[in-house]
C-alpha positions as CSV (number, residue, x, y, z in Angstrom):
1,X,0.0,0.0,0.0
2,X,1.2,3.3,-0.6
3,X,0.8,6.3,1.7
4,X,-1.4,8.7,-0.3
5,X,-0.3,11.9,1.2
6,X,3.5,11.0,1.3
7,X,3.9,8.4,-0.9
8,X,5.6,6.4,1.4
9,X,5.1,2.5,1.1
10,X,3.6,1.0,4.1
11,X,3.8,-2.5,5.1
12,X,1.5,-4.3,7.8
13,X,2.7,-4.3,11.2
14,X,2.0,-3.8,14.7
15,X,4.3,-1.1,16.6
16,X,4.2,0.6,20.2
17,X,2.2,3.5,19.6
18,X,1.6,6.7,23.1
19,X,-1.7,7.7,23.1
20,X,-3.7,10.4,25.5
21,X,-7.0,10.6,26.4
22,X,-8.7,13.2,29.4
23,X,-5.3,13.9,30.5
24,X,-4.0,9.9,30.6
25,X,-1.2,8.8,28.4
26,X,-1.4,5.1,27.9
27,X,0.4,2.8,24.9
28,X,-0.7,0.2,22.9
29,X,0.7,-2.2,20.7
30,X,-0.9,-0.9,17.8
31,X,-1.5,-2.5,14.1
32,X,-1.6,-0.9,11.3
33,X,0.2,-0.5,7.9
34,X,3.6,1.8,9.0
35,X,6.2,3.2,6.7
36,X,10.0,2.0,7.1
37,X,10.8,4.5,9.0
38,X,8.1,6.5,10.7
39,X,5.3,5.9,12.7
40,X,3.0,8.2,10.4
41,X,0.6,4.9,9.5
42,X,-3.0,3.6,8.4
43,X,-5.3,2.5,10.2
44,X,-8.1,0.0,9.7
45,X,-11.7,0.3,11.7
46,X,-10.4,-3.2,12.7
47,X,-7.0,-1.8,14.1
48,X,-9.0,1.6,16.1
49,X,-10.9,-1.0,18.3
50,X,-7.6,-1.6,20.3
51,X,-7.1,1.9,21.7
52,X,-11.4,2.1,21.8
53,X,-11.5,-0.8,24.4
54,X,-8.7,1.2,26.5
55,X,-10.5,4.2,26.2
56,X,-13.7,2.7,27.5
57,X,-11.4,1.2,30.5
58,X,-10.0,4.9,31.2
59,X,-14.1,5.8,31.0
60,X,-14.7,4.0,33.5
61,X,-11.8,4.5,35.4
62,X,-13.1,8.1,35.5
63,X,-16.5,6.9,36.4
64,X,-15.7,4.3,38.9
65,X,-12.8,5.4,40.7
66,X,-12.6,8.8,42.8
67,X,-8.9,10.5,41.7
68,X,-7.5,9.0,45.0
69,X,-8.1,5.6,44.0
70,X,-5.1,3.7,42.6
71,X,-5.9,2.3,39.1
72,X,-3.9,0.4,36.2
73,X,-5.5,-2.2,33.7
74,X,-4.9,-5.3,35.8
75,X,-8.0,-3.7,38.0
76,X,-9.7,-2.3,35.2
77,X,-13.1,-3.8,34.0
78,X,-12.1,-7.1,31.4
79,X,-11.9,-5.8,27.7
């Protein structure tokens, strides 16, 4: 596939990508079609569900848990 604004070609892969959400940073192993040597990728609707599901856990950590409250996915609701 080939990157339609840089013209970059993008192979399928799966790559450590920082996200932030409400203040939160939080990674994910994300998949998606990368150039060689960038992280300026593709995504599918298939690959978006993986930070979705985390965002729904940091949704309810905000609901759920007063800002006191130590959190971190091993406590969080099961995605």
């Amino acid at each position: 596939m080939i990157h339609p604004e840089t013209g970059e070609i993008l192979r399928r892969d799966i790559r450590t990508i920082e996200f932030s959400f409400k203040g939160e940073k939080f990674t994910v192993d994300m998949p998606g079609r990368y150039p060689a040597d960038n992280d300026n990728g593709i995504f599918s609707q298939e690959d978006l569900k993986i930070p979705g599901k985390v965002i729904k856990c940091i949704k309810a950590r905000h609901k759920n848990f007063s800002r006191n409250d130590e959190f971190n996915f091993s406590n969080a609701a099961v995605i």
